[in-house]
N, C-alpha and C positions, 0 to 999 in steps of 0.2 A: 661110419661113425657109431652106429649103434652097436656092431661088433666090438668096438673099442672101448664101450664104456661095460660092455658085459665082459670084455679081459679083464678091466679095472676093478669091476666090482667086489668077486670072489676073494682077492688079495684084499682091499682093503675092510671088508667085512670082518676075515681072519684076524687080519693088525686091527682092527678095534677090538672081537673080542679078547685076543693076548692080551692086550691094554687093561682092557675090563678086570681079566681075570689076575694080572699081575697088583691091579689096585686094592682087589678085595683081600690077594692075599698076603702084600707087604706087611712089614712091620717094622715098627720103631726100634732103634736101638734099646740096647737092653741096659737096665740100671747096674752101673759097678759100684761097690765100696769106696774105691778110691777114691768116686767124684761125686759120690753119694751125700757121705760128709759134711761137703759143703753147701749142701742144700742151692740155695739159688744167690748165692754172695760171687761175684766175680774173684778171680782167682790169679795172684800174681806168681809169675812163675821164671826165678831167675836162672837164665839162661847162661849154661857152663857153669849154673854159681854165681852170676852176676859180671862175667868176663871186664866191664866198665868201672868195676870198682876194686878189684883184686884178679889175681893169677886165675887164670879157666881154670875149672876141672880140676882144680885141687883141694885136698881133705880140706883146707885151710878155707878157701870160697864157699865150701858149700856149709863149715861150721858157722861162717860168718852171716852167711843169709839168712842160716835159720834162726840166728838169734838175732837177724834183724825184723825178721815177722815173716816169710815169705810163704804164701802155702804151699809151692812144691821144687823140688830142685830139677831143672834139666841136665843132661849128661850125657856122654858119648862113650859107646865102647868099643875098643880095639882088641885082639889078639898078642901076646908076647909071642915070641918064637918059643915059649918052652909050654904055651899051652894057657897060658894065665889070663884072665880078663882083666883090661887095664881102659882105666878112664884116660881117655884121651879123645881131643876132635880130630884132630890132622894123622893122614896117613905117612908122614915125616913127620921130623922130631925139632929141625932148626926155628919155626916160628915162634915156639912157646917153651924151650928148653937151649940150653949152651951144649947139644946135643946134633948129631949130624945122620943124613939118612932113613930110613924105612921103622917106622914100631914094629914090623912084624919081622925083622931083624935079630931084636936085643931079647934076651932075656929080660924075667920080673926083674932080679938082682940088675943088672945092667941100667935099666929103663927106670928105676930106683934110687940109681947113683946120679942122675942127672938133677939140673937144678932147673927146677920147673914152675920158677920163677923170673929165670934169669933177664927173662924179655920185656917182661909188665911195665908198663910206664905211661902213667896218666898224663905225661907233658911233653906228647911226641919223641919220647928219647932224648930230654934235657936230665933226665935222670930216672934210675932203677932202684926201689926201694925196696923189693922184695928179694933181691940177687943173694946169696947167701943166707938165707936167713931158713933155709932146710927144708923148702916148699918141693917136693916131688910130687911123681904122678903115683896116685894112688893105684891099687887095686880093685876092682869091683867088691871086693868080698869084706876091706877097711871101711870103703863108704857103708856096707848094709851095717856091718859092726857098729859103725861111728854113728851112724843116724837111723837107729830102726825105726823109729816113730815118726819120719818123717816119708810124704808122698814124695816122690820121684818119677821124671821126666826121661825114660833109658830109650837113646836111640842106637840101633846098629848098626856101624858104619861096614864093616864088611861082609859079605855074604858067599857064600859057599864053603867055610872052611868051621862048619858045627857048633858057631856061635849060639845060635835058635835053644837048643839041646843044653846047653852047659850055663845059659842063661838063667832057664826056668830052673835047673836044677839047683843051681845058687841062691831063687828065691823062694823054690821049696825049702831048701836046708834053712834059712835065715826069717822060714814064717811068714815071709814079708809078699806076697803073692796079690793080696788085696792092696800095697802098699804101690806098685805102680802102675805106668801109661804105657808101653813097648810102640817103638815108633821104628822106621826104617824107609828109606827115600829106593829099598827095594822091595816088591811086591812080594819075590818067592821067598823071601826072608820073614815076612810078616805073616804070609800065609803058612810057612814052615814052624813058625811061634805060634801060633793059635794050635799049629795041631796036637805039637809037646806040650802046649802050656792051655788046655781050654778054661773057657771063666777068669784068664786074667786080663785087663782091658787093654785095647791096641789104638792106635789112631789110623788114620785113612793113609792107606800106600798113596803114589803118585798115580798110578789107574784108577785105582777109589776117584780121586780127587776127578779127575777127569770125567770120568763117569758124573757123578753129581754135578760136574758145574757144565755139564751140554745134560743130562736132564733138565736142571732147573733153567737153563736156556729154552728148553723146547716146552716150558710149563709142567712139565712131569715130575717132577722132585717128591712127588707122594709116591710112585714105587719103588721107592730103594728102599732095601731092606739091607740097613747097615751091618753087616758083620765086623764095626768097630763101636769105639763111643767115643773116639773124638777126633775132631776134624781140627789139624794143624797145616795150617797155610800161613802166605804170606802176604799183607795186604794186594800186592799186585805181582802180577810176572811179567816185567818187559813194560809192553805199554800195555796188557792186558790187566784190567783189575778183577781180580780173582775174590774179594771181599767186600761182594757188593752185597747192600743191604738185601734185597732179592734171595742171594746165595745164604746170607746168613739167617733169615729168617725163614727160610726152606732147610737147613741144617737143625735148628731149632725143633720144628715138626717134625722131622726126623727120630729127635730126642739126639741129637750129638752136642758134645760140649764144642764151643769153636775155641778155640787156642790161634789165638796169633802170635806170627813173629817177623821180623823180630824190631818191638815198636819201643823206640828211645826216647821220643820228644814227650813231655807232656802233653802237648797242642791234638798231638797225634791220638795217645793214647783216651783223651779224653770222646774224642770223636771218634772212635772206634767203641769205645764201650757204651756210648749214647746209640749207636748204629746197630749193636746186638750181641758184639762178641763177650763170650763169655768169661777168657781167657787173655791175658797179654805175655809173653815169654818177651822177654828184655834183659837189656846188658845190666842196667837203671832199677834194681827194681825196687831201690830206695823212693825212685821218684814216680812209679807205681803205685805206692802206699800213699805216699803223698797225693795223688792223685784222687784214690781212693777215701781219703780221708782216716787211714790208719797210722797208727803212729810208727816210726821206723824205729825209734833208738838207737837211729846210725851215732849220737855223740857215746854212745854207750859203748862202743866199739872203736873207737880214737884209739891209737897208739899212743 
């Protein structure tokens, strides 16, 4: 027995000091512009452009949001077949376009011609108000034109084909650097964007996230030393709740902004930002503001 506890010992002695030493020399995430700004106001953030209230991802959504108050736009980036950054979420074209097959397919000019509109309808498909009415998929490079002054929510949907590289280079050319959040549900993508693009702010990969929510499972959540600044989740995964107060007031210490998504109920949203989150990414984000207590001037935007 006493042989067993002098094996034990030596190892655990080591894991406490690494422990030690990993505590003293963590650090908090580091402050960006982008979410500097808003100081400590919660932050609504319409998701595609508000997908619940108009066409995703189009010039048309994300002009609509900002002039309903929103403070940042989300958005999705694909590849054209001729090289071009194009907002879009879906890796096909039939859900959200009268278009058929792959984005990474068509040409800009192609993926242009489609109506990306055609699908939108607030009343299950009793009717299409947007169909014809000239709503396409934008280009990365119209959004930054169309909205410089506003923060932006850029996830990369595909990875290994030099998206990382042609990103940042589009937000150097455009100024706009301090102006987003770079998100990706792939790690070597996000890790490959910090390294073309360092000092612009990223949110936590799917490892990240892993990582932080079995530290602060195991009480540890003071040695991560965030190499993002914001932590985008989703209230739960499965029947796992991933947005436990625990988690978010351990994100908080961190110094991470938490962004949830993607939350539509008011019910929801209200008990989520009493709980800690900093962030709500929503389809709704008229009833976000609402929520919040700001004003929307969705009549201001009636057809």
């Amino acid at each position: 027995m006493l042989r067993v506890a002098r094996f034990l010992v030596a190892p655990l002695l080591l894991l406490a000091v690494a422990l030690g030493v990993l505590a003293l020399t963590s650090k908090p995430a580091q402050s960006m512009a982008v979410l500097s700004r808003f100081a400590e106001q919660p932050l609504v953030i319409a998701h595609r452009g508000g997908k619940g209230l108009w066409p995703e991802n189009s010039l048309f959504a994300f002009q609509r949001a900002s002039a309903l108050g929103v403070d940042m736009l989300e958005m999705d980036l694909h590849l054209s077949s001729d090289g071009e950054l194009v907002v879009i979420h879906d890796h096909t074209l039939e859900r959200t376009t009268d278009g058929e097959g792959p984005v990474a397919a068509l040409s800009l000019e192609q993926l242009q011609a489609l109506d990306a509109g055609y699908n939108w309808s607030a009343d299950g498909g009793q009717s299409y108000p947007y169909r014809g009415q000239g709503i396409r998929i934008p280009s990365f490079t119209e959004v930054l034109d169309s909205l410089p002054g506003t923060p932006k929510v850029i996830e990369i949907k595909v990875p290994d084909v030099g998206m990382e590289a042609q990103l940042c280079e589009a937000l150097e050319a455009h100024k706009q650097r301090d102006q987003v959040i770079v998100g990706s549900f792939y790690d070597r993508s996000l890790q490959l964007f910090r390294e073309h693009c360092p000092g612009v702010a990223t949110s936590a990969g799917p490892g990240s996230v892993r990582l932080l929510v079995a530290l602060n499972w195991l009480g540890q959540g003071r040695l991560l030393s965030p190499s993002y600044q914001a932590l985008q989740i989703p209230e739960a995964h499965g029947d796992l709740v991933v947005a436990s107060t625990s988690l978010l007031r351990t994100a908080a210490q961190r110094g991470l902004n938490v962004q949830l998504w993607t939350i539509n109920e008011q019910p929801d949203m209200r008990r989520l930002l009493d709980q800690g989150a900093r962030a709500l990414i929503t389809d709704y984000p008229d009833r976000a503001l609402q929520v919040l207590g700001r004003s929307t001037r969705i009549s201001a935007l009636e057809n």
